[in-house]
C-alpha positions as a Python dict, from the first residue, in 0.01 Angstrom:
ca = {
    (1, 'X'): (0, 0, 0),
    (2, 'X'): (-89, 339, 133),
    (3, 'X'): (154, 501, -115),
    (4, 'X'): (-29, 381, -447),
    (5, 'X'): (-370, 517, -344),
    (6, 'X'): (-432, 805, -653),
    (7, 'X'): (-621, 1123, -491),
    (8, 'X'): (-759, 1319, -726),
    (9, 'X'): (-1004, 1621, -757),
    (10, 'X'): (-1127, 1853, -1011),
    (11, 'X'): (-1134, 2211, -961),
    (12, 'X'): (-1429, 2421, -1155),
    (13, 'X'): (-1358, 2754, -1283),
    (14, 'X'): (-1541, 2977, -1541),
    (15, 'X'): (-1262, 2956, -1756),
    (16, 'X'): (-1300, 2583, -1767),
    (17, 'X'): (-1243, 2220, -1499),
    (18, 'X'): (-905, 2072, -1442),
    (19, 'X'): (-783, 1777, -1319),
    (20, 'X'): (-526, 1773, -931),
    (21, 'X'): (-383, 1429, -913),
    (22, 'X'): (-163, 1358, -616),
    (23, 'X'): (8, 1009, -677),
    (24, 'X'): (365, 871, -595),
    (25, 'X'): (524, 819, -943),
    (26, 'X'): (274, 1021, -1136),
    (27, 'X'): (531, 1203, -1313),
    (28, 'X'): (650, 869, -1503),
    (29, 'X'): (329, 815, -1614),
    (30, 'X'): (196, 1213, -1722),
    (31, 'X'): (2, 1061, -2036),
    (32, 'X'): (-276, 952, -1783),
    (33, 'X'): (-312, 1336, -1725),
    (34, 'X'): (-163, 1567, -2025),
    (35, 'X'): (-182, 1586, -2384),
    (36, 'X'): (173, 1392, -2489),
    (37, 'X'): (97, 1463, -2852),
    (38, 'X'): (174, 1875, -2820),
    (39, 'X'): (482, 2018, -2855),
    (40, 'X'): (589, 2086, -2490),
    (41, 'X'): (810, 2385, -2361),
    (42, 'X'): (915, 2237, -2043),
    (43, 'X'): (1051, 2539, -1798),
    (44, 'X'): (1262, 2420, -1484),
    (45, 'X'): (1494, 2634, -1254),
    (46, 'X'): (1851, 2551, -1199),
    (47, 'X'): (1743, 2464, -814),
    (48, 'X'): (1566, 2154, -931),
    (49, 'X'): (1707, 1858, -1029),
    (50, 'X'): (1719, 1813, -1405),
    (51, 'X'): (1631, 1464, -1442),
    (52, 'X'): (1277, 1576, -1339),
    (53, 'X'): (1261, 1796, -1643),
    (54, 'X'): (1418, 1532, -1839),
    (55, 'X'): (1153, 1260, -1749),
    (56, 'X'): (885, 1499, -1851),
    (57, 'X'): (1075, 1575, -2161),
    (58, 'X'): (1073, 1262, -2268),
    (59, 'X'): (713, 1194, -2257),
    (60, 'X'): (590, 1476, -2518),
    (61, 'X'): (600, 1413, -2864),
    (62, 'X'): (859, 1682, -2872),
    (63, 'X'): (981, 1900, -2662),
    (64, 'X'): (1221, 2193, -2581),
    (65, 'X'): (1352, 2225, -2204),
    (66, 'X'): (1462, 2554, -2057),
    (67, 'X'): (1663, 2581, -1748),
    (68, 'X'): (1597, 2927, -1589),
    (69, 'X'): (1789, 3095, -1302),
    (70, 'X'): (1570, 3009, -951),
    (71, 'X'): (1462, 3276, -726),
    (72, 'X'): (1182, 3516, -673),
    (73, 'X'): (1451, 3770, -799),
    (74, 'X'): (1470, 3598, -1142),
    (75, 'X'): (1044, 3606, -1166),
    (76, 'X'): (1111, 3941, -1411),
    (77, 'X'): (1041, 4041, -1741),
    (78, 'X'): (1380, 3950, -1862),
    (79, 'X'): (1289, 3598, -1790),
    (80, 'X'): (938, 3620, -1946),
    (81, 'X'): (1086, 3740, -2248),
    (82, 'X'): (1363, 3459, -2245),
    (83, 'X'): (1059, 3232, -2249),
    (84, 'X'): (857, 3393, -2543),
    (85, 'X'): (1183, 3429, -2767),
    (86, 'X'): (1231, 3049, -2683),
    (87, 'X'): (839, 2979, -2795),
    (88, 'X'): (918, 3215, -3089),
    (89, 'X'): (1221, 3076, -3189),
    (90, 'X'): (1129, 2718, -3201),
    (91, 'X'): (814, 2807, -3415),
    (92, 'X'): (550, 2733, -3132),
    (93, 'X'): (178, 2733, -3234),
    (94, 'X'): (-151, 2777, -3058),
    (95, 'X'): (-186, 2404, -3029),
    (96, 'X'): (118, 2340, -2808),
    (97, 'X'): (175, 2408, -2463),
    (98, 'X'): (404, 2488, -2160),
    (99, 'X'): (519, 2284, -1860),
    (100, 'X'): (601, 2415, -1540),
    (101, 'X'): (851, 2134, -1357),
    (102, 'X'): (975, 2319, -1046),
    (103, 'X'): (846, 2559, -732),
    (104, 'X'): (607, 2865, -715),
    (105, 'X'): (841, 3128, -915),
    (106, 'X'): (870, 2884, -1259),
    (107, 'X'): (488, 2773, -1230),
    (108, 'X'): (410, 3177, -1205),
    (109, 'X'): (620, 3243, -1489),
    (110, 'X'): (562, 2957, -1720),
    (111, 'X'): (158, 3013, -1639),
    (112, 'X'): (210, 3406, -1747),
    (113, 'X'): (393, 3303, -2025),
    (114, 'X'): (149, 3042, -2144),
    (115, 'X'): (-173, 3311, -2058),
    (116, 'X'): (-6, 3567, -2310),
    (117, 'X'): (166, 3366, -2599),
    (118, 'X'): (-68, 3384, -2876),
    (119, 'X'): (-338, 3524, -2637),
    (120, 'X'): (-309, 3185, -2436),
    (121, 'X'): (-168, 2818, -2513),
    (122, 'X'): (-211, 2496, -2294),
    (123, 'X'): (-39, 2483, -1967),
    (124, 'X'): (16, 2207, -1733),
    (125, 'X'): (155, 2237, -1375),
    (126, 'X'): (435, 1984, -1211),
    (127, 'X'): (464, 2107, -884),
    (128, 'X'): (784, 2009, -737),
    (129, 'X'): (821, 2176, -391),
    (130, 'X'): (615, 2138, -77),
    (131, 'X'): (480, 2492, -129),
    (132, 'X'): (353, 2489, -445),
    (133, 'X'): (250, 2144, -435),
    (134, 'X'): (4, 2253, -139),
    (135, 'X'): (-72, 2598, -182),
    (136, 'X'): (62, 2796, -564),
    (137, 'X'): (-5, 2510, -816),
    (138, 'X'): (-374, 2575, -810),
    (139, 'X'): (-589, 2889, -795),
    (140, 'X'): (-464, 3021, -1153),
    (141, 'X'): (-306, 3318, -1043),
    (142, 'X'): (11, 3373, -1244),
    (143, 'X'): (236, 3653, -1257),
    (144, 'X'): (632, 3808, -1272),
    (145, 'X'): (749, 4073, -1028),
    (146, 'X'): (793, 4418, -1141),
    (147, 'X'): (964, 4769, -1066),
    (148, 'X'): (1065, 4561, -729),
    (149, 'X'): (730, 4445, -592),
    (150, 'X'): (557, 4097, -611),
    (151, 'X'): (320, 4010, -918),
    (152, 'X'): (231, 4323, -1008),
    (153, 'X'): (196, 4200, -1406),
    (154, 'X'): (15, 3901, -1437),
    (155, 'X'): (-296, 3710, -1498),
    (156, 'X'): (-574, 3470, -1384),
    (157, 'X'): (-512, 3157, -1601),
    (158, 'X'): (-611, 2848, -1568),
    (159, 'X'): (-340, 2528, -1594),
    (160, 'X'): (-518, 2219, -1766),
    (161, 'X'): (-412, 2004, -1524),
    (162, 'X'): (-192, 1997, -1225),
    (163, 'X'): (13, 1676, -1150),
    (164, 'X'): (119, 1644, -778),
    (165, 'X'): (437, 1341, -752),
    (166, 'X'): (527, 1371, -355),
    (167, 'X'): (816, 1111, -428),
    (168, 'X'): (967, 1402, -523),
    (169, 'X'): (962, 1612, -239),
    (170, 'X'): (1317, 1395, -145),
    (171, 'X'): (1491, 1619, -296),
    (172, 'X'): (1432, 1924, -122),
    (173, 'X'): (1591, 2022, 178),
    (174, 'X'): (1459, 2054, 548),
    (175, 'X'): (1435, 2413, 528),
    (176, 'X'): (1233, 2409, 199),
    (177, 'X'): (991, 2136, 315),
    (178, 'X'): (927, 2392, 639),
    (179, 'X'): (871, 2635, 423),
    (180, 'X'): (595, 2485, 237),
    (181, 'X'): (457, 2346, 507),
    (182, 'X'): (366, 2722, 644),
    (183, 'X'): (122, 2765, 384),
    (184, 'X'): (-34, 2445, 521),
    (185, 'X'): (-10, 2593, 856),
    (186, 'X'): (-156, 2901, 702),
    (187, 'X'): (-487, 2750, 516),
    (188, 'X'): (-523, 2513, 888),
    (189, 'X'): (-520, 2813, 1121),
    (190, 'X'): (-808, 2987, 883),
    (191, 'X'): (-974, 2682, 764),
    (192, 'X'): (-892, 2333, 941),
    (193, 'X'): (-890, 2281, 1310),
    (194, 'X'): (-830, 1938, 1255),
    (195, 'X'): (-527, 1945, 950),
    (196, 'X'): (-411, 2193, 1198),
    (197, 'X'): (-373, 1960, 1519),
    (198, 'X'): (-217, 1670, 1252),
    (199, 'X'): (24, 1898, 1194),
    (200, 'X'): (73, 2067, 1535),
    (201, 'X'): (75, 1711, 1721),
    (202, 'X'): (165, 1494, 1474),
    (203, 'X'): (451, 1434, 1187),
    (204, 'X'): (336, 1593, 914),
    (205, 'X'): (608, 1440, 685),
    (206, 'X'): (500, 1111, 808),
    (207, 'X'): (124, 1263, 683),
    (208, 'X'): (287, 1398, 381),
    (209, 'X'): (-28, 1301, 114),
    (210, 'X'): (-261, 1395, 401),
    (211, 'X'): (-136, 1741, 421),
    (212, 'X'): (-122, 1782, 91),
    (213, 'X'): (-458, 1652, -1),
    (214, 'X'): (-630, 1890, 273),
    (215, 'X'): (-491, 2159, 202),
    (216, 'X'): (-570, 2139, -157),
    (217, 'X'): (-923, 2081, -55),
    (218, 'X'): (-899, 2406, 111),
    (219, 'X'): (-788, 2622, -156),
    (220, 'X'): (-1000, 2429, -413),
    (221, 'X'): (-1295, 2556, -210),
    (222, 'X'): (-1219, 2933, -206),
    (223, 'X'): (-1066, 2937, -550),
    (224, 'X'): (-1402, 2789, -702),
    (225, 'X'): (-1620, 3044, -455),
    (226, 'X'): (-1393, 3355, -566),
    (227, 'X'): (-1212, 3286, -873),
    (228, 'X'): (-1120, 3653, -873),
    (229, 'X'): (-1032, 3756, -512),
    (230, 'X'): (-1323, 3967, -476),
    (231, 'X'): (-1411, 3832, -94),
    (232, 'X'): (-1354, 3506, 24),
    (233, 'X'): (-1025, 3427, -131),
    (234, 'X'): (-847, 3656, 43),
    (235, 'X'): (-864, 3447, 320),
    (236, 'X'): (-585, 3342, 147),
    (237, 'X'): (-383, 3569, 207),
    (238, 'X'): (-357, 3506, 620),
    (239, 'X'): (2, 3588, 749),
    (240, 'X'): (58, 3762, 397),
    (241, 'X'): (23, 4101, 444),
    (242, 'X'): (293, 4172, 694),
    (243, 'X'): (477, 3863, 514),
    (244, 'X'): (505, 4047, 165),
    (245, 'X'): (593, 4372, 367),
    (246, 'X'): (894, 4134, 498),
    (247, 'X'): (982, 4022, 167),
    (248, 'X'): (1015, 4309, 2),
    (249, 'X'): (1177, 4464, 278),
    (250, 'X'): (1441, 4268, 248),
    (251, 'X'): (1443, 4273, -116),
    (252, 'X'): (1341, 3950, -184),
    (253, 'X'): (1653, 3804, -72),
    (254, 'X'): (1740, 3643, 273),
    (255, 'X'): (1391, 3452, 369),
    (256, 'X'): (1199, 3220, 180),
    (257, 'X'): (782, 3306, 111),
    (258, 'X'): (666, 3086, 358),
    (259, 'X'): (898, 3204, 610),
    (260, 'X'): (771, 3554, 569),
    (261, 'X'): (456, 3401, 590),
    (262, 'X'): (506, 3241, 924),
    (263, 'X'): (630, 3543, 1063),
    (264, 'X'): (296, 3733, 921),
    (265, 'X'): (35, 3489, 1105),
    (266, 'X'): (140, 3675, 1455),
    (267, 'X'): (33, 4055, 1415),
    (268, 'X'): (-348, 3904, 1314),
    (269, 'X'): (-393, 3638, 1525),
    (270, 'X'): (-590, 3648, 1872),
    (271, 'X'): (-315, 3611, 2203),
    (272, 'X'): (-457, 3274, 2255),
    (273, 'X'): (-352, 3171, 1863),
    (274, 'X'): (-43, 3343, 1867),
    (275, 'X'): (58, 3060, 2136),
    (276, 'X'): (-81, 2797, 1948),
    (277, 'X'): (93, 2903, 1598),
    (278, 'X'): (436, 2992, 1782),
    (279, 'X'): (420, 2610, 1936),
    (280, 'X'): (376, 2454, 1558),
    (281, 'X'): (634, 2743, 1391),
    (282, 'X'): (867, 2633, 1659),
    (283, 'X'): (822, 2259, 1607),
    (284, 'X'): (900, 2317, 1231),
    (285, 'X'): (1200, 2558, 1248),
    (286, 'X'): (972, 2813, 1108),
    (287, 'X'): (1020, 3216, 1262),
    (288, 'X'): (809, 3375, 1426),
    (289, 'X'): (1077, 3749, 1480),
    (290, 'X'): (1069, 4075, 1255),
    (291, 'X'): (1428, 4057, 1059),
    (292, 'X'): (1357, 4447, 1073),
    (293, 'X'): (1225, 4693, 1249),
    (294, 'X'): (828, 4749, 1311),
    (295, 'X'): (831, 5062, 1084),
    (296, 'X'): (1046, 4931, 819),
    (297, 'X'): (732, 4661, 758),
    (298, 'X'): (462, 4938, 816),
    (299, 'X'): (648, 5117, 509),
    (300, 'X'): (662, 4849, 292),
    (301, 'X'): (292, 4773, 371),
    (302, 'X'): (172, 5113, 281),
    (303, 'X'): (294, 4972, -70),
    (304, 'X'): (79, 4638, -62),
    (305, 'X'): (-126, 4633, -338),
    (306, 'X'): (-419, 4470, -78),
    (307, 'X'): (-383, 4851, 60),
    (308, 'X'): (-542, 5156, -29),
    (309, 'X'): (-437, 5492, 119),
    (310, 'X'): (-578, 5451, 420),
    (311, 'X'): (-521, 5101, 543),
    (312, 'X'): (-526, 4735, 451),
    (313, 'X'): (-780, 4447, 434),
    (314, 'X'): (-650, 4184, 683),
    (315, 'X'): (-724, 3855, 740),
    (316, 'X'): (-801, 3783, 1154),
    (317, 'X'): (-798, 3463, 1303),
    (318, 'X'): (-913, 3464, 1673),
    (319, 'X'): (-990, 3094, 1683),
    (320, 'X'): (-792, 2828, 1518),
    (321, 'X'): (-1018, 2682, 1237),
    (322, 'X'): (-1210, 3046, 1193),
    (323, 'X'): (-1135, 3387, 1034),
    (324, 'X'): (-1263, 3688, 959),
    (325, 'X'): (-1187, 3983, 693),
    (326, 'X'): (-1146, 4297, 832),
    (327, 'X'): (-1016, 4645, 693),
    (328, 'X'): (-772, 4822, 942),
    (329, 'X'): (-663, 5181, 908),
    (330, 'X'): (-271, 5228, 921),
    (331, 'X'): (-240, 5385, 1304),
    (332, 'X'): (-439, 5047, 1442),
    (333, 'X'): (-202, 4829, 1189),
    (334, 'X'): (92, 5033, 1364),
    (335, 'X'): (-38, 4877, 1698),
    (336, 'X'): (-68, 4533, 1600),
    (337, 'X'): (262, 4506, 1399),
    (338, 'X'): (411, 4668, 1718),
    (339, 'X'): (228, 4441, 1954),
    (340, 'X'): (291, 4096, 1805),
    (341, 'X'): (690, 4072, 1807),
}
């Protein structure tokens, strides 16, 4: 049936290739795609359900499972250093490794964790929400928050291979599925007029490996043309400039990432795809109002650190399926923010 077929692709960075499988019931069978033989520190939030820690667990050689709190406000230093003294503490060498089973905040953590223990051990990413299944599981950014804003320590470092299960997608609610799906929305409006009409006209739940597959082709083709984020990649971040402003507006609290996301799109998009993204948003329960006033946002985005003093680099899209970069000074960013909502 449809729901054996294996996708896989390999992304190619300079700090080495690794493996993305997508594959229903992959993460019974991870010695296809990780080393079993290391000693495994297997990091999971309290949000997802244990027994997908536990079947990982039980596939390493040995292994040590730690349950952190969930929630961007738990991505801090206290729980990076919870992590090292658990490394520390059960004697962890060079040769082993870290699992991230969970969402975007544990693979961030875990894959900052793993960059700095010992200058760098083996890490291996098990995606288990929409979002970072299609979007934060690949691209090797990792990173905690700090002094209140978003990654502002971290690192580019590589996983070894990144193991994508959609059976277990089940478990997540409606709301968290929406919100993963954004960043879907996100790469089609930039990148994909047709992943974008699949999802606009179409189920994309019904599409599920479809979505995920394109949109992982997506970022796998800017993360191997700008590793670093010098230029293309931050096509990226579409929708997350004002999005981040949201989030840490509201103190990382009341709306998940992708919602801040899909709120975001609007102030850069042409009128034309501002109708078109408000129609999909809409479809998928997904905002498209400021929780807070206009200047509230322009504050926080005076803060971004894809701002200098004078403005921001913004991602445009004008037609669905196109972008462009461009850098706008605070007064016209004033406009637009005010403009869009």
């Amino acid at each position: 049936s449809i729901w054996s077929n294996i996708m896989e692709m390999t992304v190619k960075t300079s700090m080495g290739d690794y493996n993305i499988t997508i594959l229903r019931g992959a993460i019974n069978n991870l010695n296809k795609y990780c080393n079993t033989d290391k000693k495994a520190l297997i990091v999971t939030d309290n949000g997802v359900p244990f027994e997908y820690a536990d079947t990982v667990s039980k596939q390493f050689r040995n292994s040590v499972i730690k349950v952190i709190p969930q929630g961007e406000k738990n991505k801090n230093f206290e729980t990076y250093k919870s992590l090292l003294e658990v490394l520390s503490e059960n004697e962890f060498t060079r040769n082993d490794c870290v699992v991230a089973v969970g969402g975007g905040v544990v693979g961030d953590i875990s894959g900052f964790t793993a960059s700095t223990y010992m200058r760098g051990i083996d890490f291996y990413n098990i995606p288990t929400t929409l979002l970072s299944q299609v979007d934060s599981s690949i691209g090797g950014k990792t990173a905690i928050d700090f002094y209140g804003y978003k990654n502002t320590v971290g690192a580019f470092y590589q996983p070894k291979a990144v193991v994508i299960d959609p059976n277990v997608l089940k478990t997540l609610s409606q709301r968290q599925l929406n919100n993963g799906l954004c960043e879907s929305i996100k790469m089609a409006a930039t990148s994909d007029n047709e992943l974008f009409n699949l999802i606009k006209n179409g189920d994309a739940y019904e599409n599920i490996e479809t979505v995920i597959e394109e949109s992982l082709k997506i970022k796998k083709y800017v993360v191997e043309k700008d590793e670093k984020e010098m230029g293309l990649r931050r096509v990226l971040n579409f929708g997350h400039t004002v999005g981040h402003a949201v989030e840490t507006s509201m103190g990382l609290n009341d709306l998940l990432h992708g919602e801040c996301v899909s709120i975001g799109m609007l102030a850069f998009s042409s009128d034309n795809v501002r109708s078109e993204l408000i129609s999909v948003l809409n479809k998928y329960n997904l905002p498209t109002e400021l929780p807070l006033s206009a200047d509230e946002i322009l504050s926080a985005l005076r803060h971004d650190k894809k701002a200098n003093s004078k403005g921001v680099n913004a991602v445009f899209v004008d037609e669905i399926g196109s972008f462009r970069l461009e850098f706008i000074d605070f007064e016209k960013l004033d406009e637009l923010v005010k403009g869009a909502y």
